[in-house]
C-alpha atoms as a printed R data frame, in Angstrom:
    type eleno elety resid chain resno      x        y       z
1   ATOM     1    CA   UNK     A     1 29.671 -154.935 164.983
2   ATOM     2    CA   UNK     A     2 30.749 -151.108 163.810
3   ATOM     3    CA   UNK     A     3 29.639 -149.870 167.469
4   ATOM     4    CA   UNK     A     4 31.535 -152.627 169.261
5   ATOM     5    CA   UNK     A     5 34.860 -152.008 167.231
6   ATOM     6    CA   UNK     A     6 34.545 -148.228 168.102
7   ATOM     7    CA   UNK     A     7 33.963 -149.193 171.409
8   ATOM     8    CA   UNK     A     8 37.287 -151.156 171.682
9   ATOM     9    CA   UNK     A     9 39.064 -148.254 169.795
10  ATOM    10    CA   UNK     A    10 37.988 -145.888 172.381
11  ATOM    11    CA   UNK     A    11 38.861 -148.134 175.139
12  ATOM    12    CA   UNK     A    12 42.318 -148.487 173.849
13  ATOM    13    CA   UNK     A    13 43.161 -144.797 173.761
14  ATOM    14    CA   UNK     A    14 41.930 -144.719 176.870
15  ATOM    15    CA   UNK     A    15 44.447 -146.828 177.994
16  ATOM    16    CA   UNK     A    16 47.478 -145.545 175.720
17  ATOM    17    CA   UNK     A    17 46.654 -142.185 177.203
18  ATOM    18    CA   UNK     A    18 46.712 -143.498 180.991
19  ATOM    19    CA   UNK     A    19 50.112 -145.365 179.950
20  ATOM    20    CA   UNK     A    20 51.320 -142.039 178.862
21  ATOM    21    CA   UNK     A    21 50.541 -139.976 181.868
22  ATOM    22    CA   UNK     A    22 51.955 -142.761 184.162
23  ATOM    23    CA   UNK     A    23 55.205 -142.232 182.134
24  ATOM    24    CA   UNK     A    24 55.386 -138.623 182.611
25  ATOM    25    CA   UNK     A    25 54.015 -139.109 186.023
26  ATOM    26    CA   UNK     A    26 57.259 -141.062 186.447
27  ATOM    27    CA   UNK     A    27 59.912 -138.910 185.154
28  ATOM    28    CA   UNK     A    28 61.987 -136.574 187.433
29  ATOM    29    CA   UNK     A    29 63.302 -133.337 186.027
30  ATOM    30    CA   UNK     A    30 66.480 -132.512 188.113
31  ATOM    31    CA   UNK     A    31 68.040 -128.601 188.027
32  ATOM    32    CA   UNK     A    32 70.944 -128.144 190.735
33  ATOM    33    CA   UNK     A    33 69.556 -128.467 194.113
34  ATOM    34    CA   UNK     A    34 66.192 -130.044 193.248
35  ATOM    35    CA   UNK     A    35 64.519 -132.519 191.862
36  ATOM    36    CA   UNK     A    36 61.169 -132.140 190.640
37  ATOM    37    CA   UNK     A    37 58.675 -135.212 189.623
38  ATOM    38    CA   UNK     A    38 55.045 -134.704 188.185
39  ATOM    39    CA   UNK     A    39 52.579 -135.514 190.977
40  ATOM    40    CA   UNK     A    40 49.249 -134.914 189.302
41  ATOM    41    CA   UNK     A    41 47.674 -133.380 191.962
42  ATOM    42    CA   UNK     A    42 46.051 -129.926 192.235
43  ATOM    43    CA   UNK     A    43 45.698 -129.252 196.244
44  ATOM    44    CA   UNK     A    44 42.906 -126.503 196.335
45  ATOM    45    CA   UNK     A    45 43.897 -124.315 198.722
46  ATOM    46    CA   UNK     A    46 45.679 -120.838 197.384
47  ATOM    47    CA   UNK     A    47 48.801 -120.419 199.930
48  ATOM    48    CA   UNK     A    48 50.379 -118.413 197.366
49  ATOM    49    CA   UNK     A    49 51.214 -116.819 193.863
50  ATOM    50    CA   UNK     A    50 53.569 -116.508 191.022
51  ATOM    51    CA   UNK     A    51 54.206 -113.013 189.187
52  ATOM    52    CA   UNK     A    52 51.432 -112.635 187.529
53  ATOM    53    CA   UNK     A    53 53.660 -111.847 184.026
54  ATOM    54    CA   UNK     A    54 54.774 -115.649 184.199
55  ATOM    55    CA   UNK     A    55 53.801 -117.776 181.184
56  ATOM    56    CA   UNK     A    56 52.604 -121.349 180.725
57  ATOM    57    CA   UNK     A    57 56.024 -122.209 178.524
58  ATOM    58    CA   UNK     A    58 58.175 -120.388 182.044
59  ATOM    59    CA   UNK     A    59 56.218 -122.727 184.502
60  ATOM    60    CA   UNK     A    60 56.305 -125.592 182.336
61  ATOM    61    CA   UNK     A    61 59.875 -124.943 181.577
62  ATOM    62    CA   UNK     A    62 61.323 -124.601 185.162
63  ATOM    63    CA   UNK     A    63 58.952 -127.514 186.096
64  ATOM    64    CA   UNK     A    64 60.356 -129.702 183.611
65  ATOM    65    CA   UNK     A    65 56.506 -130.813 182.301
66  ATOM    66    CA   UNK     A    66 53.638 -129.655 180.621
67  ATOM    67    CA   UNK     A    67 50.581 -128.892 182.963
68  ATOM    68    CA   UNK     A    68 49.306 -132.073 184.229
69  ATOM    69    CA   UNK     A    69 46.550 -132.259 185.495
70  ATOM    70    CA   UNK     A    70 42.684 -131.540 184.660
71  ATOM    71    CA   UNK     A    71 41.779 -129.699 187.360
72  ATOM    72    CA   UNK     A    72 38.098 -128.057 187.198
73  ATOM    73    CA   UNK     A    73 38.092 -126.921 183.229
74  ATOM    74    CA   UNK     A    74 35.063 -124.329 183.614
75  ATOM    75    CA   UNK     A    75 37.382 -122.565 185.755
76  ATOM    76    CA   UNK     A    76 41.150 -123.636 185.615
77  ATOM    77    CA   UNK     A    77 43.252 -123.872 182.375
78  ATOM    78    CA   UNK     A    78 46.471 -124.753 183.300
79  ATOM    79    CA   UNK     A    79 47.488 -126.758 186.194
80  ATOM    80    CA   UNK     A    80 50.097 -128.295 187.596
81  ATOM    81    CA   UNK     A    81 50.981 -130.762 190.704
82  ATOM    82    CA   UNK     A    82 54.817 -131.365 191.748
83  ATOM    83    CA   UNK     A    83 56.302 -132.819 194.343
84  ATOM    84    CA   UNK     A    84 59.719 -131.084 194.896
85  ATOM    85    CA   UNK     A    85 62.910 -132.839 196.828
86  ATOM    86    CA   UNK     A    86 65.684 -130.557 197.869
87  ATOM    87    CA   UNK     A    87 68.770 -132.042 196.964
88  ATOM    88    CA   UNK     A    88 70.435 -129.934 200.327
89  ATOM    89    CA   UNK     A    89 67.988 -131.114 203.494
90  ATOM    90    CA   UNK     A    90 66.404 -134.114 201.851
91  ATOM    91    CA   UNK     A    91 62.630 -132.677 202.619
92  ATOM    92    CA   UNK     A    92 60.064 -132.773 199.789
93  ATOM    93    CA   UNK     A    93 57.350 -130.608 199.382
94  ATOM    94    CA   UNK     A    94 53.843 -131.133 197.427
95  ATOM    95    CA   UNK     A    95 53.259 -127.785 195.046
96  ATOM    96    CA   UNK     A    96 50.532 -126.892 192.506
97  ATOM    97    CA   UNK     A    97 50.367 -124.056 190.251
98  ATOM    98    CA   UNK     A    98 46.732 -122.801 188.492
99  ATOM    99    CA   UNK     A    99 45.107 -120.297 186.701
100 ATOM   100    CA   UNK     A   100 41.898 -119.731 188.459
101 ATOM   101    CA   UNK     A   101 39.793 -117.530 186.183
102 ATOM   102    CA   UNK     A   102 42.522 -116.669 184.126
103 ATOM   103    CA   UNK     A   103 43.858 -114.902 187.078
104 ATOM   104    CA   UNK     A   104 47.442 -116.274 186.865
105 ATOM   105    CA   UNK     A   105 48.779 -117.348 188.872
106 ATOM   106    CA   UNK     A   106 47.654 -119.137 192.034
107 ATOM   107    CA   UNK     A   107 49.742 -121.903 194.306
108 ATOM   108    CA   UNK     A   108 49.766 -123.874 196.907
109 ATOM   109    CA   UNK     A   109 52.963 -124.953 198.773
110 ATOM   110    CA   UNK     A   110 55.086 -123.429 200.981
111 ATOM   111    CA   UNK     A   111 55.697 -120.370 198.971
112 ATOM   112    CA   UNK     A   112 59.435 -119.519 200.323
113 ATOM   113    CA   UNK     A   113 60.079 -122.672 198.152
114 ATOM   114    CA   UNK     A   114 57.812 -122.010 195.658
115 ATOM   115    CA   UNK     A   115 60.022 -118.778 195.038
116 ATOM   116    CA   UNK     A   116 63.103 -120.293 195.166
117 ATOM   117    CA   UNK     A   117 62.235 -123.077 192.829
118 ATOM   118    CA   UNK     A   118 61.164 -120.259 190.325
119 ATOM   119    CA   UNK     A   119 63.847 -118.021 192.009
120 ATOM   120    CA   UNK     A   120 61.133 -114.885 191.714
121 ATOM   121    CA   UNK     A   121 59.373 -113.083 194.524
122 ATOM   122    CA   UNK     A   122 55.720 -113.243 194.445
């Protein structure tokens, strides 16, 4: 009976922690001209960078979220998927930021929004 009541404990956090992320998943952080909504995904090719001097508090900061998403933990330690409306031509864009290796920090995205979202030059 012990097993099957741990079981059912696990089970439950399992699902209080995917009720959770679908919340955040679902909330919108909106700074001026865009709008930026947690997309949890990390799309693998690098296109880009971030200054290198950026921290995981900046990132998660101008993001509006924590990182996100689990991407591959032997390698990555932070990550994070947005997808990022401009307020001024209506497009959206799919970003991701990572630390590959502790080399900080990689993106993908079209980088001249990237930079203007973090207003920085890579």
């Amino acid at each position: 009976m012990r097993n099957m009541e741990i079981a059912q404990l696990g089970e439950i956090e399992m699902l209080l922690d995917a009720a959770l992320k679908m919340e955040k998943m679902e909330q919108t952080y909106q700074d001026g001209r865009w709008e930026i909504t947690p997309n949890g995904q990390i799309l693998s090719s690098k296109t880009g960078s971030l200054p290198s001097d950026m921290t995981v508090d900046q990132i998660s900061e101008r993001l509006g979220f924590e990182p996100n998403f689990q991407d591959d933990p032997d390698k990555v330690e932070y990550s994070w998927g947005a997808s990022v409306y401009d307020t001024v031509t209506g497009e959206w864009y799919d970003i991701a930021i990572w630390d590959y290796y502790g080399a900080r920090w990689s993106t993908y995205g079209d980088q001249d929004i990237i930079e203007q979202v973090f207003t920085c030059s890579s």
